[in-house]
Structure formats: structure tokens, C-alpha cells
TILUMDREN-36370 format. One record per residue: y, x, z of N, C-alpha, C in turn. Coordinates in steps of 0.1 Angstrom, whole numbers, plus 5000, padded with zeros to 4 digits. Each point is the difference from the previous one (the first is absolute). Example, Ala and Ser with C-alpha at 12.3 -4.5 7.8 and 13.67 -1.06 7.14 Angstrom:
% TILUMDREN-36370
494351325078501249915000501250095000;501149964993501150095000501149925008;
% end
This chain:
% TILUMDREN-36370
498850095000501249915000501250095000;501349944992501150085004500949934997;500950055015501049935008500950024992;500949884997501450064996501149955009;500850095005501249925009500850054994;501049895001501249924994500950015011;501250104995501350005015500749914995;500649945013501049884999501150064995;500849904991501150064989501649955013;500350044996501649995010500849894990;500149835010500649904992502050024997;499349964985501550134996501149825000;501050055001501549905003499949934982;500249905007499849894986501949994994;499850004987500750054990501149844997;499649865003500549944999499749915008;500649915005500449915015500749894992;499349885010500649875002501050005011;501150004997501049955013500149865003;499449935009500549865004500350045015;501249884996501049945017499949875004;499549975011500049875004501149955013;500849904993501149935008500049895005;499849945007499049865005499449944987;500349944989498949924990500250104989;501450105000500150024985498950165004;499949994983499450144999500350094989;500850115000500550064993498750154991;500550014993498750154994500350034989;499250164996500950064987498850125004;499650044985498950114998501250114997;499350095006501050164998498950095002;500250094990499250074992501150155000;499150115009500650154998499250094990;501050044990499450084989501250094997;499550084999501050184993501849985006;499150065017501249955010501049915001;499549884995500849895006499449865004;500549894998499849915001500149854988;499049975000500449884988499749885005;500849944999500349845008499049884991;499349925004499749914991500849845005;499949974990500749835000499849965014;501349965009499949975011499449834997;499949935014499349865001500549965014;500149845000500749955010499049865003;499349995013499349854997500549935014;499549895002499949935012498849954999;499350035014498949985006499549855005;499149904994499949885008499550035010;498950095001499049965018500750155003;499949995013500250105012499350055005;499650164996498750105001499949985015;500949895011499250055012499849865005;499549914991499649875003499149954990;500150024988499249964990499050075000;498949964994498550084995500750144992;499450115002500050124994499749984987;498849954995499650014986501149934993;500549865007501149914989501250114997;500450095013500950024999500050134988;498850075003499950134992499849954981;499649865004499749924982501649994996;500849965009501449984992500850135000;499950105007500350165000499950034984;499149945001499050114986500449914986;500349905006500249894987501850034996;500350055007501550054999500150134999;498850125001500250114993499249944987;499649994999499549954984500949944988;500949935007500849924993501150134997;500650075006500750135004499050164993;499349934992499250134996499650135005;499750005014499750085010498650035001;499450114994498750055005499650075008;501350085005499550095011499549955011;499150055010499049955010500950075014;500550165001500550025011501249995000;500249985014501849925001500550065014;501250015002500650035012500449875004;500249955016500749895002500649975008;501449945000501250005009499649865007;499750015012499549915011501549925001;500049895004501449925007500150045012;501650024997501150065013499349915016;500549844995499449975012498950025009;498950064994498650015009499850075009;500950124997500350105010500550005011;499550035009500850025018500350114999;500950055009500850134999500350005014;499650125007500350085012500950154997;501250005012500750135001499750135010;499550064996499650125015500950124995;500450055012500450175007498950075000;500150104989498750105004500750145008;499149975009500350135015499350114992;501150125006498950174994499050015009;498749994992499050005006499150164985;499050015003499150084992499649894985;499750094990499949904992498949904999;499250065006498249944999500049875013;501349985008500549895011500449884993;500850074989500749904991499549825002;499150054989499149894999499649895010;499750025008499149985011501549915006;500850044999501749965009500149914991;499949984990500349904989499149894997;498950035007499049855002500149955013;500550015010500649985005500849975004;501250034991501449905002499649914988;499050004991499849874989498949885007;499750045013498949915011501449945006;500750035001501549975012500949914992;500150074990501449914989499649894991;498950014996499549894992499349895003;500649895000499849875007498149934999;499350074996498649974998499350085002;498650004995498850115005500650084986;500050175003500150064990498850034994;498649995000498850004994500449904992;500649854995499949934990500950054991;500950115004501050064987499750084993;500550034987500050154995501250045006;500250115005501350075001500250144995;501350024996500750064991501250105011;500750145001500650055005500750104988;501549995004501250074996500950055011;500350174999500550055008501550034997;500949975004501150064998500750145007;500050104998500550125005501750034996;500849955006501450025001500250165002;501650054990499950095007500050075009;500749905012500350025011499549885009;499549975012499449955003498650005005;499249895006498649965004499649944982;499050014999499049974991499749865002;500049934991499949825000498949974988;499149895005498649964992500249855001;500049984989499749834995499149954997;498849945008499049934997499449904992;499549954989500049904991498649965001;499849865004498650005000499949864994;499049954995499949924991498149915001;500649865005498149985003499449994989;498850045004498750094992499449874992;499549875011500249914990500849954988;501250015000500649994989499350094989;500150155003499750094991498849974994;498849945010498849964991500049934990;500849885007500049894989500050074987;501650015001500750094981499450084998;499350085008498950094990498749894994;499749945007499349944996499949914982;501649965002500049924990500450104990;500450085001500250164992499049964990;498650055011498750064996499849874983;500249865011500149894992499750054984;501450025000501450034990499250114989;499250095007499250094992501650105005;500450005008500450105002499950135009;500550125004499150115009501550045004;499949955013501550055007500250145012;500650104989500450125005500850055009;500849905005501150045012500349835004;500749985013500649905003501150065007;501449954997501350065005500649864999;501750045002500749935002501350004987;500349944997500650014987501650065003;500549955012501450095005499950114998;498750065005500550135000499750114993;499649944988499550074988501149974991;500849925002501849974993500850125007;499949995015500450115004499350085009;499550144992498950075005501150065016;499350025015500950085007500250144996;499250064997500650144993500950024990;500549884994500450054988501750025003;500349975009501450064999499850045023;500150124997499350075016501050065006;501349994991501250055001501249885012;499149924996501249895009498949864999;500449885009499749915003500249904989;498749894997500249884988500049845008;501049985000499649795005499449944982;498849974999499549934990500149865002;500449934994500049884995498949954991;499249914998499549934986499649895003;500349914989500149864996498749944998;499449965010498649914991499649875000;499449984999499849824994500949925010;499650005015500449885006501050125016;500050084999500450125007500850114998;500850095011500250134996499450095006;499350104994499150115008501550165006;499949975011501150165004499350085005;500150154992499850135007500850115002;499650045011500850115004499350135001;500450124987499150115002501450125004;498950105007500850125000499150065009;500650174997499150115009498749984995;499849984986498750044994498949875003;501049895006499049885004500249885000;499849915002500349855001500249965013;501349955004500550005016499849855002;500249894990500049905005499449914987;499549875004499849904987499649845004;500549944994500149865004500349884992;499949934997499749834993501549975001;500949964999501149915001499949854999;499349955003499449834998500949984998;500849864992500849904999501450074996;500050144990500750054994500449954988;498649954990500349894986499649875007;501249914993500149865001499749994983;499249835001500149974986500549855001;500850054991501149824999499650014989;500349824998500250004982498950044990;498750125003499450044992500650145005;500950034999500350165004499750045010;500650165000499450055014501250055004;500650025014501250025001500050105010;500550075003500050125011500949985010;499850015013500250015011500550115005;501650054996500450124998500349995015;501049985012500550015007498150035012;499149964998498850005006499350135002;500350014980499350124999500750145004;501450024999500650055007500150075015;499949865010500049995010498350065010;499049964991498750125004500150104994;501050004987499950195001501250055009;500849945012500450075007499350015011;499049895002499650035014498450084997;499550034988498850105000500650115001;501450084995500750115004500450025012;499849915006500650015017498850005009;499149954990498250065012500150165000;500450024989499450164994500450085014;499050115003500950145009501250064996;500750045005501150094990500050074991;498650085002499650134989500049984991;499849815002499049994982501149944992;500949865014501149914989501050094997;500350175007501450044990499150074988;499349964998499450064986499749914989;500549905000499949854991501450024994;500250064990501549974990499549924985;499049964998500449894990499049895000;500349904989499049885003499850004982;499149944997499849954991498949914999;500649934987499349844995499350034988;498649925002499049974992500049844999;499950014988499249824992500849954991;500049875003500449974983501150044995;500949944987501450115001501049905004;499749905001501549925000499750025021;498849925003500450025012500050145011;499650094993500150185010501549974994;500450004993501950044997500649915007;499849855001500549945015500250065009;498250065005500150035016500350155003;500550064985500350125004501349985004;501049954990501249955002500849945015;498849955006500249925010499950115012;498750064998500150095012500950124997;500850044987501050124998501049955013;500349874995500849915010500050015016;499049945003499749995015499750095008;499750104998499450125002500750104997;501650004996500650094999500350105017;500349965003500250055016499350105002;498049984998499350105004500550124985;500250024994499950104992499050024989;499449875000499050044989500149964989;499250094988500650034988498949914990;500549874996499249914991499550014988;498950014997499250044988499549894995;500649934988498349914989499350084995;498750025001498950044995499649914988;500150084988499849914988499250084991;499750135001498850034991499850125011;499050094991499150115007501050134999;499950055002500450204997499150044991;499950074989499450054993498950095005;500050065007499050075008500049965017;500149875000500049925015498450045004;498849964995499050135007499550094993;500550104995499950135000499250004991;500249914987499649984990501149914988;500050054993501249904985499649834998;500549955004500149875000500949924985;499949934994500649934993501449915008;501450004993500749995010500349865000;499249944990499849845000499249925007;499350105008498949945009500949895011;499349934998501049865010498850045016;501549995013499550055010499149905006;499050065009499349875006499050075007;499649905010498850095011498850054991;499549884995498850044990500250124996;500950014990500050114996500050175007;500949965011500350125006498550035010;499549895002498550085010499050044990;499949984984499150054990500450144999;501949994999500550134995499450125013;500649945013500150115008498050055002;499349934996498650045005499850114988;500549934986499550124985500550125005;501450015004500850145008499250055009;498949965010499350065009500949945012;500549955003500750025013499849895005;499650035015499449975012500949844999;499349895006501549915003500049995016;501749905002500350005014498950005010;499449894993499049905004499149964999;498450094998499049954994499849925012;499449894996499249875005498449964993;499850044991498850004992498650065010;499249885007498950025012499450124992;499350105007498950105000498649914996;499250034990498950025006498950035000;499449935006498949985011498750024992;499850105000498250074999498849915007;499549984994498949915005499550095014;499850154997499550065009501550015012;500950004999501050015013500249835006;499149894990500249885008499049965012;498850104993498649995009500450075012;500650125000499950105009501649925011;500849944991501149885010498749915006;499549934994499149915007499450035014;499750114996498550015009500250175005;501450005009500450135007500249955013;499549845003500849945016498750075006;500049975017499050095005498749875000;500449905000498849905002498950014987;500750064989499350024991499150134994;500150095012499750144997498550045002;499249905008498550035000499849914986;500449964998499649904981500050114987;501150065005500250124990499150085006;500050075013499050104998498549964997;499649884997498749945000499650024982;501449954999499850034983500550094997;500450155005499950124997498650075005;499249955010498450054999499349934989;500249864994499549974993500150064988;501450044999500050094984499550135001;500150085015499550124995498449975001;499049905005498749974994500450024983;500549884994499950034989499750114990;501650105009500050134993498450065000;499350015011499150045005498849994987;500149814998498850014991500550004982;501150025005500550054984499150184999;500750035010500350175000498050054994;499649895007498350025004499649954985;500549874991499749974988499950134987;501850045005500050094991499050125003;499850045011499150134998498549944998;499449874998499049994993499950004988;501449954990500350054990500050114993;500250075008500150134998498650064994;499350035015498750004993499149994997;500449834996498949974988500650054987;501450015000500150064983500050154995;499950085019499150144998498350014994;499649925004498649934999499949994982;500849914995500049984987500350094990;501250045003500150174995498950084993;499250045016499150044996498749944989;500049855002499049984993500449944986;501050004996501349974991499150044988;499750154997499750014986498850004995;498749985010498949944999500049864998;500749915002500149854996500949994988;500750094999500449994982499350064987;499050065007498950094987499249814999;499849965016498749884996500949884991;501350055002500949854997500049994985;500650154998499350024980499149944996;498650045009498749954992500049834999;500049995010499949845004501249914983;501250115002501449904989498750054984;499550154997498850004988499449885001;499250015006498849885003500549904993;501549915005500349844997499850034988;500950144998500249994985499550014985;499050105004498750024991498949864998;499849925013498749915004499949924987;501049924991499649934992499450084990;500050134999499250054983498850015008;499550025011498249955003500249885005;499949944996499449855003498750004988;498749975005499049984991499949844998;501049915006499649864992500550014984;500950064995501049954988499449914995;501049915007499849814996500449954989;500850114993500749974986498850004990;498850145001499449994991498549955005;500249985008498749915008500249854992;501549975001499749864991500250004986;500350104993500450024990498050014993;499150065008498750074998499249874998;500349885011499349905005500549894986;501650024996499849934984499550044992;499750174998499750024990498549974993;499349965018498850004997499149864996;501349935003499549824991500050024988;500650064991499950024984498750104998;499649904987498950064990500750134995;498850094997500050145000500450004983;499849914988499949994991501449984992;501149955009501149964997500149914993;499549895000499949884999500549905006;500550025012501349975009500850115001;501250025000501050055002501249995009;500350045008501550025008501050074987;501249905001501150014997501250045008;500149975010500950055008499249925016;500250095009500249965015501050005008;500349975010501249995006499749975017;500050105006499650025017501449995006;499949915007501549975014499250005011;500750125012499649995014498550034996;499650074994498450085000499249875004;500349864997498849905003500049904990;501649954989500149944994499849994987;498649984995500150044985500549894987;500250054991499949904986499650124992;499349944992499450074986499949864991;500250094986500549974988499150054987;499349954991499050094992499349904989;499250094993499749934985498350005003;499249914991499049995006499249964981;499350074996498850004985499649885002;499249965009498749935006500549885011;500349894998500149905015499150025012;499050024990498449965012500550145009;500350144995499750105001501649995018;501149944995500649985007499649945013;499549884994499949905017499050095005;498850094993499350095015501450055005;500850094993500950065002500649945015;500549915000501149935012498349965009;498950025000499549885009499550135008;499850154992500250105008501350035010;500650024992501250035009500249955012;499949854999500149885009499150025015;498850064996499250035007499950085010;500750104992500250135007500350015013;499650125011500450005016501350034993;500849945016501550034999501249894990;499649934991500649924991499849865007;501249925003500449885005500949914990;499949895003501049914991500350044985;498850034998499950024983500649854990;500550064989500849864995499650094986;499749894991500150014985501149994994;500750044991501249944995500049964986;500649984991500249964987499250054988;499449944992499050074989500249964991;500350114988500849984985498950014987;499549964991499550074991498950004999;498950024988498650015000499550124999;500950074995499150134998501250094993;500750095009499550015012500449885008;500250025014499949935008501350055010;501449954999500850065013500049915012;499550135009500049875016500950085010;499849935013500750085012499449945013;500050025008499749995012500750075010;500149965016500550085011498749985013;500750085010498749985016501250105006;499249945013500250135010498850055003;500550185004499150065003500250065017;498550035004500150075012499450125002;500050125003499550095002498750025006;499749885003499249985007498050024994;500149974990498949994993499550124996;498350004995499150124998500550094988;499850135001500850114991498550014991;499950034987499350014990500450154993;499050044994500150114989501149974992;500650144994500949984990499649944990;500949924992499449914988501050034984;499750014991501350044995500349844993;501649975000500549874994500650004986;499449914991500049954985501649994999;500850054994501750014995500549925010;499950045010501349935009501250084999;500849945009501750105002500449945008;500350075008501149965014501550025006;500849914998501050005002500450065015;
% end
């Protein structure tokens, strides 16, 4: 036998990405495709969702996913995906100088303290901000796990294979990307405004604005003096270190209403000093790749873009997992269950036992064979001769055994004659032939007829006086007495 092993190949970064964003019903997405350093946008898409991935059946929901990338000409299978602002809880912690390997351990812990539930039902997510001056500040994001099943679920639905789960703010605005000073984010979404606040390399704050869009009339109207008024008081949570490092804001979403509410907050918000930005398309090299500068901005887009770039996001949320083998060994690590396991760890090392013991009777019996190996292939030859040669001795030859037994009903004189014969299956005859004499014939057939071995003899048709054409058929059997050679009056045999 020979082994061949196969090393596992290192799964290489996929070359094009589904970006979808989900905002309470709507669902935004756009294929982006990295080739010869950059980026190529495909036809964005905008839907509204009838069932609610966290109420409806998975399959319905993943059947209408898919019925709307279909319609949207979307075949790609993996997708990045911007979770809704709202699902997320968010805790504030002080990280004390502690060793780094403490870290951790301090941060599950103040996420047991801050977060209003069991933190086992969350995914949780951590961003550090490091001011330059100052204590160190970590923002917690955790997001229940149920939720995240569901939408994966209906993903899977969808025929889709989901590679990251984030948050779509912060991939509009990555915290690194301007490390130089503080960002208040703004962005506009369906029924909400999502605010963040990055700086010091991190995301300091983030939050829902509920009851920021009104819809009158069919429109949607903004809630300027509201939205305003929580971006002064999330700058007033902040520690010092972090709020004198917030000098500008900027707006994402649609264009008429971000130029409202930029306008509005240039307004209200003059006092603090901050410097108002509409965000209305990308930077040419916004991640560290050439972008098209017609790319219309959007979360989708930007969590496809920022993952093709390689770069980490704020916020993965996308669950780990679970190895069949790390779910057995979660199962069955409590202590009430430890004689069960050691019971079926004696029981498998029996097994090994009469494996180990199988194979070495294996073993040698096929030392055993070896040896006797090339004396059973001298006999194996003879034996394959034998089959092969046995029909040229056969002493019945039944062909001319019957061939002998017709020839010997005919007169020696040729006075009956064979014209042609015709043997099927060595038992079926017909013969065909001319005959001088009638009388000389009917001995002819009443021999034949006679004869051992000849059954169901039949006469057939008789032409002529002289001569005489006849025919007849029988079956024959091998069965009957063998006679001296005889020789036969002009026959011929077909």
C-alpha cells in the first residue's frame, strides 16, 4: 500500500465579496471585486424586506434574500454583513495599567457588570481607545447570539456563506482612519440616526438616536434640534482625554437629507468648534486601494471594500466556530461527567488494543503468504493452461458424432444424396437432398428415424419423380450408440 498525504493548503482571501447592510427592513448590497490594485464596484441594489429574519421562518426569509439577489444579478455566495445599529448594547470601561495578559480577564468582567443580561447569550466585540494623554478607554459591543443565528441562518437559506459580521458605522467611519484627531459620525438610516464617536485609534462611543426621523406626509423629516442635543450630551459622557480630541463631524446618507442635517448641526453646534463635513463620495485611495470616484458611498459597500484591503474591522461580531470536537469536549468537561468519559476512554483504548492485535495478525499472515506467494502462482498458471487448452481434448466431438450418425442413414451407393445440412445448437438438424429411387429414400428416412439419439423426426416436402427433392429435420442427442466410420454418398454441409 502507499500512503499519500495531502498538506492542508492555507485558505487564500477571496477576491470578490458581497457587501450587504441591513437597516430594520431595508437591505442595501453591491459586489466589489479587487483586481490590479484596486477596486471595482458592481451595480449597487436597494430592497425592502417583507418578513423579519428575527421572527419569520429562516428558509422564507433566505427564499426572498435570494429572490432579490437574483433579480439584482448577484451570484456571489460570500458576503460581508453590516448587522443593525439597534441590536447592539454598548458598555463604557476605564482600563487600569495592569500587565497585558490581565487585560482580558478585567474586560470580562466589567462586560458581566455593564451589560444588562447574561453575557454568555452575547457575541461581544472590544475597541480600545488610547488617547495621547490620558487613561486608556474600551468600548464594549455585544450583540445577542440569538439574533446572529437567526441571520446566519437565513444567509445559509439565501445560498449564502457569511465572512464577517460588523457594523455598518464603522466601516463608513473606520477609527483609524483619521488618528490624528477625533470624528462625531453621523448617518441616516431608514427609521434612525446611528452616532459615533471615534478617536485615539478607537471607537469611544455609539448609539441609536430613536425618534430622530419623523415621517409626515410620506416623507421623512429630521429631527434637527434632537439630533443635536444627544450629540452634545454623548460629548459630555466622554473623559476629557478623549472629548478635546473630537474636531469634526461628518454626515452620511442620502443627499438631500445629510446636507440638511449637516447644515443644521454647522448651526447648532457652532459653539463646540466642530468642523462639519458632508460625506458624499469616497477618497480615491480611502482603503489603500484606487477606488472609482463615482462609487456612491454606503455601508455595504464600505464593509466589502474594507475586508478586500485586509483590514481588521471595529467590530467583528461574526460567532466562532465550534468544532464538533471542542463541542464534545464543552459537553462533557463538568465533573459529574468524568467517570463517563474515563469509561469510554478505557473503552477505546480496548479497541486500540484489538485493533493493534488485528493488525499484527495481519501482518503475519501476509509474511506467511509472501512466502508461499510464488509457488501458488506456478500452480495458478497451470490451473488458467488447463481451462484453456480442455476443449481441444474433449473426446465427445458432438459435431461430428452427429454429423457420423447422419451420414450413416444414407446408402453407400449415392442414390440418396445430402444437398445441404444445416446444424443449430449441435442438436437441431434440417437436411435437404435429391434422391434416384423413392423406395431407396423412405428406407433412407425410416433409418434415420430410427437411429439412437434422433427425436421428433418430421418429414418435410417432396418434389419430383426422379429425381426426387425432399427435406426433413429431428433433434439429436448425444446420447446414442457410436458405430464405425461410414463413408456418406455426396452430401455437403453448411
Amino acid at each position: 500500500m502507499s500512503v499519500v498525504l495531502i498538506r492542508g493548503l492555507r485558505r487564500k482571501h477571496p477576491s470578490t465579496l458581497l457587501g450587504l447592510s441591513l437597516d430594520d427592513s431595508r437591505l442595501e448590497g453591491v459586489v466589489v471585486r479587487r483586481a490590479n490594485g484596486g477596486l471595482r464596484v458592481g451595480q449597487p441594489f436597494s430592497v425592502s424586506l417583507s418578513l423579519d429574519p428575527l421572527t419569520a421562518d429562516a428558509a422564507l426569509v433566505g427564499r426572498e434574500i435570494r429572490n432579490h439577489l437574483e433579480s439584482a444579478g448577484v451570484r456571489e455566495r460570500n458576503c460581508v454583513v453590516g448587522l443593525p445599529l439597534k441590536w447592539a448594547l454598548t458598555t463604557h470601561v476605564e482600563v487600569p495599567e495592569l500587565p497585558a495578559g490581565d487585560v482580558r480577564g478585567f474586560l470580562q468582567l466589567e462586560a458581566e457588570r455593564g451589560f444588562p443580561c447574561d453575557v454568555s447569550t452575547l457575541q461581544i466585540a472590544t475597541s480600545v481607545c488610547r488617547p495621547p494623554s490620558g487613561k486608556e478607554h474600551a468600548l464594549m459591543v455585544g450583540v445577542p447570539r440569538n439574533h446572529l443565528d437567526l441571520l446566519e441562518a437565513a444567509l445559509r437559506a439565501a445560498k449564502l456563506k457569511a465572512v464577517s459580521f460588523s457594523l455598518g458605522i464603522t466601516a463608513l467611519q473606520p477609527p483609524g482612519a483619521e488618528a490624528g484627531e477625533g470624528v462625531l459620525a453621523l448617518v441616516i438610516g431608514e427609521a434612525h440616526v446611528g452616532l459615533q464617536i471615534t478617536c485615539g485609534g478607537g471607537v469611544a462611543a455609539l448609539r441609536t438616536l430613536e425618534g430622530a426621523l419623523v415621517t409626515e406626509g410620506g416623507r421623512r423629516q429630521l429631527q434637527a434640534e434632537l439630533i443635536a442635543r444627544e450629540a452634545r450630551i454623548t460629548l459630555g459622557q466622554l473623559p476629557p482625554g478623549l472629548r478635546a480630541n473630537v474636531r469634526r463631524l461628518r454626515v452620511f446618507g442620502p443627499r438631500d437629507l445629510a446636507q440638511q442635517l449637516a447644515d443644521e448641526m454647522e448651526l447648532r453646534l457652532e459653539a463646540s468648534g466642530l468642523k462639519v463635513e458632508l460625506v458624499g463620495r469616497y477618497a480615491s485611495s480611502e482603503f489603500g486601494l484606487q477606488l472609482a470616484p463615482e462609487a456612491p458611498v454606503s455601508a455595504a459597500l464600505s464593509l466589502a471594500a474594507e475586508r478586500l484591503a485586509r483590514r481588521p474591522p471595529a467590530f467583528e461580531l461574526l460567532p466562532p466556530k465550534v468544532t464538533p470536537w471542542q463541542e464534545l469536549s464543552r459537553r462533557y468537561s463538568s465533573g459529574r461527567l468524568r467517570m463517563a468519559g474515563a469509561a469510554a476512554g478505557a473503552v477505546g483504548a480496548v479497541l486500540v488494543g484489538l485493533f493493534l492485535f488485528q493488525d499484527w495478525q495481519l501482518r503475519r499472515l501476509g509474511s506467511q503468504w509472501r512466502a508461499m506467494s510464488t509457488r501458488v502462482g506456478e500452480a495458478q498458471k497451470l490451473q488458467d493452461q488447463i481451462r484453456q487448452y480442455r476443449p481441444w481434448f474433449d473426446d465427445s466431438a458432438k459435431a461430428l458424432t452427429l454429423l457420423r450418425q447422419l451420414t450413416l442413414a444414407f446408402p453407400e451407393d449415392g442414390v440418396v444424396s445430402a444437398k445441404t445440412v444445416e446444424v443449430r445448437d449441435l442438436s437441431a438438424v434440417t437436411c435437404t437432398g435429391l434422391s434416384r429411387d423413392n423406395r431407396e429414400l423412405l428406407k433412407t428416412l425410416a433409418r434415420l428415424s430410427a437411429a439412437p439419439g434422433v427425436a421428433n423426426f418430421h418429414e418435410g416436402t417432396q418434389r419430383g419423380k426422379s429425381p426426387v427433392q425432399f427435406s426433413f429435420s429431428y433433434l439429436w442427442s448425444p446420447g446414442g450408440a457410436q458405430g464405425s466410420n461410414a463413408p456418406s454418398g455426396g452430401q455437403s454441409a453448411n
